[in-house]
VOVOKE-763631 format. One record per residue: x, y, z of N, C-alpha, C in turn; residue in three letters; chain. Coordinates in pm, whole numbers, plus 32768, in hexadecimal, padded with zeros to 4 digits. Each point is the difference from the previous one (the first is absolute). Layout:
<pts>
+------+------+------+------+------+------+------+------+------+------+------+
!  n.X !  n.Y !  n.Z ! ca.X ! ca.Y ! ca.Z !  c.X !  c.Y !  c.Z ! code ! unit !
+------+------+------+------+------+------+------+------+------+------+------+
!    X !    Y !    Z !    X !    Y !    Z !    X !    Y !    Z !  ALA !    A !
...
+------+------+------+------+------+------+------+------+------+------+------+
</pts>
This chain:
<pts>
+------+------+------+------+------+------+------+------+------+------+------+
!  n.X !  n.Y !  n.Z ! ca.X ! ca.Y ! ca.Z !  c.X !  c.Y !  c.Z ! code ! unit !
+------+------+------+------+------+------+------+------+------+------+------+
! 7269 ! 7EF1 ! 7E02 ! 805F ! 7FA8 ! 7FBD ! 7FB4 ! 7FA5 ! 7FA1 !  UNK !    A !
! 8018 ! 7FF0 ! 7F8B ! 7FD1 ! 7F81 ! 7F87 ! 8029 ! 7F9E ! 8054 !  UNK !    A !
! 7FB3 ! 7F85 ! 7FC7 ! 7FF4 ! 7F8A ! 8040 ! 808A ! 7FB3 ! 7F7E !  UNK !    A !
! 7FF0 ! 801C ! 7F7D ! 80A8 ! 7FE1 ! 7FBE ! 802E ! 8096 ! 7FB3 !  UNK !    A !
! 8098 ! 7FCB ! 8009 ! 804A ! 8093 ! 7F9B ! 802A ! 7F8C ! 7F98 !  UNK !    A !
! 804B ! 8034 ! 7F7E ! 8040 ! 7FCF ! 7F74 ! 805F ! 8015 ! 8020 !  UNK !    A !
! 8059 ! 7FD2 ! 7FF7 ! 808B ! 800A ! 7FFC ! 802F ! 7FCF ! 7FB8 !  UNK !    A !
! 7FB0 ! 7FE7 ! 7F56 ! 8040 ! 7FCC ! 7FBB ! 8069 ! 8068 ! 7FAA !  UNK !    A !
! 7FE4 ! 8071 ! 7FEA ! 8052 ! 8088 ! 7FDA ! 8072 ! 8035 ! 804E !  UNK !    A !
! 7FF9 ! 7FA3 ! 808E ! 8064 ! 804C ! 8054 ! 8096 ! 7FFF ! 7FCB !  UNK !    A !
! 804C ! 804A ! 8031 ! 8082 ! 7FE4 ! 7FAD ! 8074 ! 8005 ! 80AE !  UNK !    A !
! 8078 ! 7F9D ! 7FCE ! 8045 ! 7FF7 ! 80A7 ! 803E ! 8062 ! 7FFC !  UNK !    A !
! 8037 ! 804B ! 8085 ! 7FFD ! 8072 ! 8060 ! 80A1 ! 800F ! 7F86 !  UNK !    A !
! 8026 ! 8033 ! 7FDC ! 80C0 ! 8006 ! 7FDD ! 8075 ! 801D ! 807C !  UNK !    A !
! 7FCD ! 8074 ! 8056 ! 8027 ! 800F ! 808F ! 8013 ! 7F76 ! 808C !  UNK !    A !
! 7FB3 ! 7F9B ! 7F8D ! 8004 ! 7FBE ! 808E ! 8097 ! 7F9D ! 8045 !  UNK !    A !
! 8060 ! 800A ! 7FA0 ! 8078 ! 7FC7 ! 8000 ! 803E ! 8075 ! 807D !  UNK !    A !
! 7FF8 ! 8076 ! 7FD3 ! 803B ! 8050 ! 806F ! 7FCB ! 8012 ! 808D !  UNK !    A !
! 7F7B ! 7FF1 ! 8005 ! 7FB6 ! 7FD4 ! 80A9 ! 806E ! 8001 ! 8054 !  UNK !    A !
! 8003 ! 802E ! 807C ! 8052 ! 7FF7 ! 805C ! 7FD4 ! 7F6A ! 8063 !  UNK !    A !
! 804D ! 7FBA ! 8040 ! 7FDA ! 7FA3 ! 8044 ! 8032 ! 7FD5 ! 807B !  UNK !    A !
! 7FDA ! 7FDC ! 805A ! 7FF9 ! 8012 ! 80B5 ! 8080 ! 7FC2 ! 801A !  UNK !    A !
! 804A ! 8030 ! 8051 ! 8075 ! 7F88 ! 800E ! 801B ! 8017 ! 80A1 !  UNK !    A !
! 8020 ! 7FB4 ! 8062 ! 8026 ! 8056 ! 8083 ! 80A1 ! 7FBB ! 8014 !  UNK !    A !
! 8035 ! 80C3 ! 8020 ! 8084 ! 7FBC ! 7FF5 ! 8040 ! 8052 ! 8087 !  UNK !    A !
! 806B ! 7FD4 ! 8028 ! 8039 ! 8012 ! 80AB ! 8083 ! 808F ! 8008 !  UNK !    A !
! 7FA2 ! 8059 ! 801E ! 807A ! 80A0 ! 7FF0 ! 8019 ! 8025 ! 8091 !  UNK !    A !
! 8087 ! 8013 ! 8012 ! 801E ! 8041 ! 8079 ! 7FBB ! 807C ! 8028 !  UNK !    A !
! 7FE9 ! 8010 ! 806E ! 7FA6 ! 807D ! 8026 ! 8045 ! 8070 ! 7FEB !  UNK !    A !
! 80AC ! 7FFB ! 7FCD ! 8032 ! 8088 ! 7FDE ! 7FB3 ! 8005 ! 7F89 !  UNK !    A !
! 8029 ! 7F9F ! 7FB2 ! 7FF4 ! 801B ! 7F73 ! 7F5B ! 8037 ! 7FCB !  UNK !    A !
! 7FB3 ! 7FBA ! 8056 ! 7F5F ! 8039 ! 7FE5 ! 8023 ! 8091 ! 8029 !  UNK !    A !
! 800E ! 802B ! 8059 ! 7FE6 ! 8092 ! 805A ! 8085 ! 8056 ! 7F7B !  UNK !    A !
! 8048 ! 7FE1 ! 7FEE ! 8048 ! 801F ! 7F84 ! 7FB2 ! 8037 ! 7F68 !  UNK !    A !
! 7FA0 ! 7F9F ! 7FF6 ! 7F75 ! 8022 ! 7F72 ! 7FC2 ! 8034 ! 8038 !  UNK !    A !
! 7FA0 ! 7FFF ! 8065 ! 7FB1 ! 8036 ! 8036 ! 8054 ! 80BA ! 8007 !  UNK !    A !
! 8076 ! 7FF6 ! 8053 ! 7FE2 ! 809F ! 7FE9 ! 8043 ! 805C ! 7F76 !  UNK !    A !
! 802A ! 7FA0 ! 7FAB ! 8028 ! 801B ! 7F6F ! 7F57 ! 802F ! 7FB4 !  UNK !    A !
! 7FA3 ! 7F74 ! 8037 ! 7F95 ! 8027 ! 7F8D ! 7FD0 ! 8057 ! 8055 !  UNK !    A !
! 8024 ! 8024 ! 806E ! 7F6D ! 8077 ! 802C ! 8030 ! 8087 ! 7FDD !  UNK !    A !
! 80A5 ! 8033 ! 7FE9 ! 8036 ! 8046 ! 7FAF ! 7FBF ! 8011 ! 7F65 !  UNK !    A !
! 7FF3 ! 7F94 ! 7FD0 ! 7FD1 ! 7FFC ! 7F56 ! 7F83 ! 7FF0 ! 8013 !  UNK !    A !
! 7FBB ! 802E ! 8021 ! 7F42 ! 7FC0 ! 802F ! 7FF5 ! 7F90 ! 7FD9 !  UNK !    A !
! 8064 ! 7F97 ! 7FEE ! 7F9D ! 7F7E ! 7FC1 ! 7FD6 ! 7F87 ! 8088 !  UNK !    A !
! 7FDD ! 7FB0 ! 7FD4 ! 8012 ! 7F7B ! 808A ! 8069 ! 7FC9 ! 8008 !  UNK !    A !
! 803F ! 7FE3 ! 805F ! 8070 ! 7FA1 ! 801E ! 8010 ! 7F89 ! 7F77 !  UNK !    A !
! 7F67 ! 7FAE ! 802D ! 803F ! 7FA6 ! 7FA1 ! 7FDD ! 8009 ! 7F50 !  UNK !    A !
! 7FFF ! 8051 ! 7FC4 ! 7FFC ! 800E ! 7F95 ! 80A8 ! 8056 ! 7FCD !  UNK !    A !
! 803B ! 8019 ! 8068 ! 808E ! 8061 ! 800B ! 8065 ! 7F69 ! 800D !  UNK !    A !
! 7FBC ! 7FA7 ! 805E ! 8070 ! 7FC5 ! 7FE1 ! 7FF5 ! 7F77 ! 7F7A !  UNK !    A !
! 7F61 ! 7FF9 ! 7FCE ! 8012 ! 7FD6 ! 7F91 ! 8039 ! 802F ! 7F78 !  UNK !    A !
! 7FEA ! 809C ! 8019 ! 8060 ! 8054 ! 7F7F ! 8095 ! 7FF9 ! 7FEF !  UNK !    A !
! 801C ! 7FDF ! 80B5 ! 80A4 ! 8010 ! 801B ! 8041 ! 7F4E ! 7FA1 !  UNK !    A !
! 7FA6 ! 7FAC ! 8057 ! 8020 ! 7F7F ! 7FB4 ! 7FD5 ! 7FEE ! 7F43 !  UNK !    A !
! 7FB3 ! 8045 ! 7FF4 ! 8002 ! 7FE4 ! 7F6E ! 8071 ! 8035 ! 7FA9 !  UNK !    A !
! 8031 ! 8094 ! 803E ! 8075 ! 803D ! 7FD5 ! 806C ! 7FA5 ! 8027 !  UNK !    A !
! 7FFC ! 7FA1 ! 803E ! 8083 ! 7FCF ! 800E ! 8009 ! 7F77 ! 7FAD !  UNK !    A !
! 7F80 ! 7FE0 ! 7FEC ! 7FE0 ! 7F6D ! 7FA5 ! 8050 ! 8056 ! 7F45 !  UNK !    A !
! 7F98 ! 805B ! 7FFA ! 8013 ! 805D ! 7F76 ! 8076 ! 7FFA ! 8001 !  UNK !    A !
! 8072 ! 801E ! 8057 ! 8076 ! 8030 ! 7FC2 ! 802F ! 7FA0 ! 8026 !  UNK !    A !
! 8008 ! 7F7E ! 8037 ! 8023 ! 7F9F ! 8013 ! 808D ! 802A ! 8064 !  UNK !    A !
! 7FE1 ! 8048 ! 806C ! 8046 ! 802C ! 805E ! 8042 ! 7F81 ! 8055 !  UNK !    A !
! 808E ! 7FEC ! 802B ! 8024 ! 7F8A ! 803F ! 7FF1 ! 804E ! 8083 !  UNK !    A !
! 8019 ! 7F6F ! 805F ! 8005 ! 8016 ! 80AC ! 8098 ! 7FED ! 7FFC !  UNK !    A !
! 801F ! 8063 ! 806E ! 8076 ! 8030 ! 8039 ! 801C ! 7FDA ! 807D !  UNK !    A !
! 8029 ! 7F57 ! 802C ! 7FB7 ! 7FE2 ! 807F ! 80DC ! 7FF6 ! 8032 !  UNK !    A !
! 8001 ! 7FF9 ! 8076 ! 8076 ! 8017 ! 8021 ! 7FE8 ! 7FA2 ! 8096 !  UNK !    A !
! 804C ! 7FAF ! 8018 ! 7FE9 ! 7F9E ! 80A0 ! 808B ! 8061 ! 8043 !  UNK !    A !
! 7FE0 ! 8017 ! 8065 ! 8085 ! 801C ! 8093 ! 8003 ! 7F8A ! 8062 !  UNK !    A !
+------+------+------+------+------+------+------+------+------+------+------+
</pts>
């Protein structure tokens, strides 16, 4: 390793607005076991299936359909 680098040429990342970022959030154990065997159908991971599912619903600006009994 050099003891300094230049970074005066560096130029900022353009990607870095889209970075994904940590959030912990509270899912019923249907609803996990629900992604889980959806993404193991589609080879992907759970949680990248249900970040695609929520972005498709942000994108189309999908409403909730919530109903009380």
């Amino acid at each position: 390793m050099r003891d300094d680098y230049d970074f005066s040429t560096s130029v900022q990342n353009p990607y870095a607005k889209k970075l994904k970022r940590q959030v912990t959030i509270r899912l019923d154990e249907d609803t996990i076991e629900y992604f889980k065997k959806l993404a193991e159908e589609k080879d992907l991971p759970y949680q990248s299936l249900i970040n695609l599912y929520l972005r498709d619903c942000a994108q189309s600006h999908k409403d909730l359909k919530m109903e009380w009994r």
